[in-house]
Structures are given as structure tokens and as C-alpha cells.
Backbone as numpy.savetxt, mean C-alpha at the origin, in Angstrom:
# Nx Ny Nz CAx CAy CAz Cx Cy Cz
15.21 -4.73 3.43 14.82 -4.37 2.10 13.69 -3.35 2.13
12.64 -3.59 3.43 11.72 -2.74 2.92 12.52 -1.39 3.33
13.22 -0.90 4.44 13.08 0.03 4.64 14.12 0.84 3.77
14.69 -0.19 2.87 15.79 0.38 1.48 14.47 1.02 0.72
13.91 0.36 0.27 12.82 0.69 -0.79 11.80 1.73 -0.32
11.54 1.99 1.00 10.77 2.91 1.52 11.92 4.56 1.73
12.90 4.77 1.79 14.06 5.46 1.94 14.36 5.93 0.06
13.77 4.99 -0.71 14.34 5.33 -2.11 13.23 6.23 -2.31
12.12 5.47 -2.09 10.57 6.04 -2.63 10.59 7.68 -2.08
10.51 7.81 -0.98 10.90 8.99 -0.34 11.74 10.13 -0.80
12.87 9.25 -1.16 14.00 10.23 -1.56 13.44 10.57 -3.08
12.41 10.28 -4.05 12.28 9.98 -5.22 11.31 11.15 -5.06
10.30 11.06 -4.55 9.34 12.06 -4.56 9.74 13.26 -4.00
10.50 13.73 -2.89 11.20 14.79 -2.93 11.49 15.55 -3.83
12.77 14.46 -4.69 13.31 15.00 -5.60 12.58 15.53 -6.45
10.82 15.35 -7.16 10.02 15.71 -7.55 9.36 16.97 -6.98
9.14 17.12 -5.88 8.76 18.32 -5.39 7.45 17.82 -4.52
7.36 16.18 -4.65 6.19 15.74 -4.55 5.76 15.43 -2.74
4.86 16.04 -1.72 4.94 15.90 -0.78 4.32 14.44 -0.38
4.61 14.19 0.42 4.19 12.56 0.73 4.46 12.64 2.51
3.29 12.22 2.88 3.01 11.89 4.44 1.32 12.22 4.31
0.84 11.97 5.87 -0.80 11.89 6.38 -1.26 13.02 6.04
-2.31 13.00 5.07 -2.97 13.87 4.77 -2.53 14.42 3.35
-1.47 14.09 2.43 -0.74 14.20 1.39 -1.53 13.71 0.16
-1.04 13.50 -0.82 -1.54 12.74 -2.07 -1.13 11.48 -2.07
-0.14 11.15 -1.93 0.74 10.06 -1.55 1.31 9.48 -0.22
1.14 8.62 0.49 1.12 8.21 1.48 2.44 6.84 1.17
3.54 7.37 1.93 4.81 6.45 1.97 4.58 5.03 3.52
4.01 3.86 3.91 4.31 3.40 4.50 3.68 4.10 6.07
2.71 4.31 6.07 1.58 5.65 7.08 0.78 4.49 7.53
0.49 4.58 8.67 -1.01 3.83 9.23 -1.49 4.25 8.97
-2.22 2.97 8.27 -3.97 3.05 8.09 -4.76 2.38 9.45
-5.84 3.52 10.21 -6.21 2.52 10.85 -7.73 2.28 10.87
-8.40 1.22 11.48 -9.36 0.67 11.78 -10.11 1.70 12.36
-10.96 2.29 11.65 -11.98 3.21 12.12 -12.98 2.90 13.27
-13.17 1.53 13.33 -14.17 0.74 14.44 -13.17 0.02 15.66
-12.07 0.71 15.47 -11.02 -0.16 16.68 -9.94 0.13 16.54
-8.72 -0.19 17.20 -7.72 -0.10 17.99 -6.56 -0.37 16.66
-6.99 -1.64 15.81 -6.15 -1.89 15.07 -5.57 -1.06 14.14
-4.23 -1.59 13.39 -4.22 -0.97 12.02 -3.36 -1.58 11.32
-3.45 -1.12 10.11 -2.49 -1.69 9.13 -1.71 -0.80 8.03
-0.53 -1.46 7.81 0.86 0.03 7.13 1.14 -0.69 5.71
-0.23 -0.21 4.75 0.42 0.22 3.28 1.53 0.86 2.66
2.33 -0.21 1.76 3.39 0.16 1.59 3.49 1.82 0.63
2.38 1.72 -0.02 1.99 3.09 -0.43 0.25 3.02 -0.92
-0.29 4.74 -0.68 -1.29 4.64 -0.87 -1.43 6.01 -0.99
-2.49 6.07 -2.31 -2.77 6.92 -2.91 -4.34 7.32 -2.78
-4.53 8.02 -1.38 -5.83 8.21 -1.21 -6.66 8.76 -1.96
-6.71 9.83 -3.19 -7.51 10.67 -3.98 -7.68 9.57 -5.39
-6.97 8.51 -5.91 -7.37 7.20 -6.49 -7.85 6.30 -6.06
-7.67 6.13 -4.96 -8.83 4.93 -3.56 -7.74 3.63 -4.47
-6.30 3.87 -4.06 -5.77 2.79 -4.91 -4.62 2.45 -3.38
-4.10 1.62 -3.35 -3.40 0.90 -2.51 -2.01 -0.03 -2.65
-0.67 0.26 -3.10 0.33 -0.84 -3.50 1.03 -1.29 -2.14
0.94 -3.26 -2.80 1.68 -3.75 -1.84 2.56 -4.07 -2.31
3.79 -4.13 -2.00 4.82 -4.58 -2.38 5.38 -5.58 -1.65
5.79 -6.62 -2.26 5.80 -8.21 -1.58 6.54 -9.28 -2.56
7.44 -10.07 -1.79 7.76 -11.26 -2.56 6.89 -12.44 -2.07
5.59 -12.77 -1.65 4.59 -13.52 -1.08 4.21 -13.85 -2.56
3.77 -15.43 -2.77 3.50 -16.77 -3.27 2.05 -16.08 -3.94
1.44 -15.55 -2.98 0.02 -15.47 -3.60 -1.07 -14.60 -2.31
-1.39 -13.58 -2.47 -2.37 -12.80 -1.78 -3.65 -12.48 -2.55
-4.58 -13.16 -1.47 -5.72 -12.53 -2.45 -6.86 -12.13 -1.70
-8.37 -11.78 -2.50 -9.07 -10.71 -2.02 -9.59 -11.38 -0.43
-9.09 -12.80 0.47 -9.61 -12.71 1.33 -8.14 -13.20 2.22
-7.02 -12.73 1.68 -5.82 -12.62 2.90 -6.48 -11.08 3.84
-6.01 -11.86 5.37 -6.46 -10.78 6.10 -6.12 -9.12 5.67
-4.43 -9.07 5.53 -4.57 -8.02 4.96 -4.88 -7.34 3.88
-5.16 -7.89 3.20 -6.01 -7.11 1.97 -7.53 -6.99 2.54
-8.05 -7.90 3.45 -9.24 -7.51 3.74 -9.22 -6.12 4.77
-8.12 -6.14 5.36 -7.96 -4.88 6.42 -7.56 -3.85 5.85
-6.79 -3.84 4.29 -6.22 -2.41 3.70 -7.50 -2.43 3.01
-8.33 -2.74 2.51 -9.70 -2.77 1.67 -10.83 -1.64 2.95
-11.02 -2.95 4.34 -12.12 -1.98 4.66 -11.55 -0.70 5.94
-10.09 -0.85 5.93 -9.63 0.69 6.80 -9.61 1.73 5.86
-9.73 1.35 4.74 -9.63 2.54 3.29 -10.58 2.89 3.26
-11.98 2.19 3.76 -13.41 2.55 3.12 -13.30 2.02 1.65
-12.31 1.30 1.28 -12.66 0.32 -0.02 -11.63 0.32 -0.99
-10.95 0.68 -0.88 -9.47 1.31 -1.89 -9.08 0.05 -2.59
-8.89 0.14 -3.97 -8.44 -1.27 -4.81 -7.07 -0.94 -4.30
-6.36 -2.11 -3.92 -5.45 -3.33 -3.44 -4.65 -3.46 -5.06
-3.41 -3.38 -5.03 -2.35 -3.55 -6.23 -1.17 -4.30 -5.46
-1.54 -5.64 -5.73 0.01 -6.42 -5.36 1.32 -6.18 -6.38
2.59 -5.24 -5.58 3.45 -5.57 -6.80 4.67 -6.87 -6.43
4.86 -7.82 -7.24 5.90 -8.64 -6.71 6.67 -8.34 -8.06
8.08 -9.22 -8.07 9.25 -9.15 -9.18 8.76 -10.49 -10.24
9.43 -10.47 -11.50 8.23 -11.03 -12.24 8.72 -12.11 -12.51
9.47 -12.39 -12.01 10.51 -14.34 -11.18 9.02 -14.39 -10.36
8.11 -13.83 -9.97 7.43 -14.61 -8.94 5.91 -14.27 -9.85
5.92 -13.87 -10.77 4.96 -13.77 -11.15 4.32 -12.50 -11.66
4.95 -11.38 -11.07 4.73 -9.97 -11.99 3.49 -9.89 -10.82
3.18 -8.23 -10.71 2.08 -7.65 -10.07 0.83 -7.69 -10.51
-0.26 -7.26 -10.05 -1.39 -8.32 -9.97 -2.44 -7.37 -9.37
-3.85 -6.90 -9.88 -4.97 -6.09 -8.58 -5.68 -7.51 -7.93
-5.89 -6.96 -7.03 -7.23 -7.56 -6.04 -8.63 -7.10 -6.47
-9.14 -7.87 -6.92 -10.52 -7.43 -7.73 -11.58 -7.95 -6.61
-12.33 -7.21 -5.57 -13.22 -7.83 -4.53 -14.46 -8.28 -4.77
């Protein structure tokens, strides 16, 4: 599924004219990494010039101290966190830190 939905997103912004990859406005599914280390972590999209972040997830419940939101929070230098789920599970949701 993700990589259906990452293949649509893609194909969507194209079709816009809209460029998307590292260093872009829009960031499709790109490592983010750990500025102090080795690690990293892959936002499903992220919109670096809004310091905004969407996850997209059918997960129960994420919040401001699941690891990864703490790792897409401080590899961003702070970027608000937007959970989107389907709204059978509850509808999308920010991470307010």
C-alpha cells in the first residue's frame, strides 16, 4: 500500500509541474537523517519551507512521545508532525509538542 500511495503522490505532483525530491519543496518519502548520528528516519511526506511533516498510517494512536514522531520532530530541527489515518480509525490528527 505504501508504495501504491507513494507512486500516486508522485505521479500527482508531476502532473502539476510540481518538483518533489531532496532539496525540493516537497519531499515524497526522502530520508530524514539524524544530524548527531548515523540514524534516520523516512517521512511519508514533508514539506520543509512549512516545517510541517505528514504521516500517513493506519496505527491505533501516535503521539508526541512515539519514537518516531520524536525522531521526525528533532531530525527536522522541529517540524509539526500531521498524522493522517482513514476516518474508520479516527480521521487525522497534529502532534502538538
Amino acid at each position: 500500500m505504501d508504495r501504491f500511495a507513494r507512486g500516486q503522490m508522485r505521479s500527482w505532483l508531476a502532473s502539476e509541474l510540481i518538483i518533489e525530491g531532496p532539496g525540493s519543496v516537497i519531499q515524497v518519502n526522502r530520508y530524514l537523517r539524524n544530524p548527531a548520528g548515523a540514524n534516520w528516519r523516512v517521512p511519508d511526506i514533508r514539506i520543509p519551507g512549512a516545517n510541517i511533516i505528514f504521516d500517513g498510517t493506519i496505527s491505533p494512536n501516535k503521539i508526541v512521545s512515539t519514537p518516531q514522531i520524536v525522531d521526525f520532530r528533532l531530525f527536522s530541527g522541529g517540524n509539526h508532525v500531521v498524522i493522517v489515518r482513514p476516518t474508520r480509525l479516527g480521521g487525522s490528527y497534529g502532534i502538538v509538542p
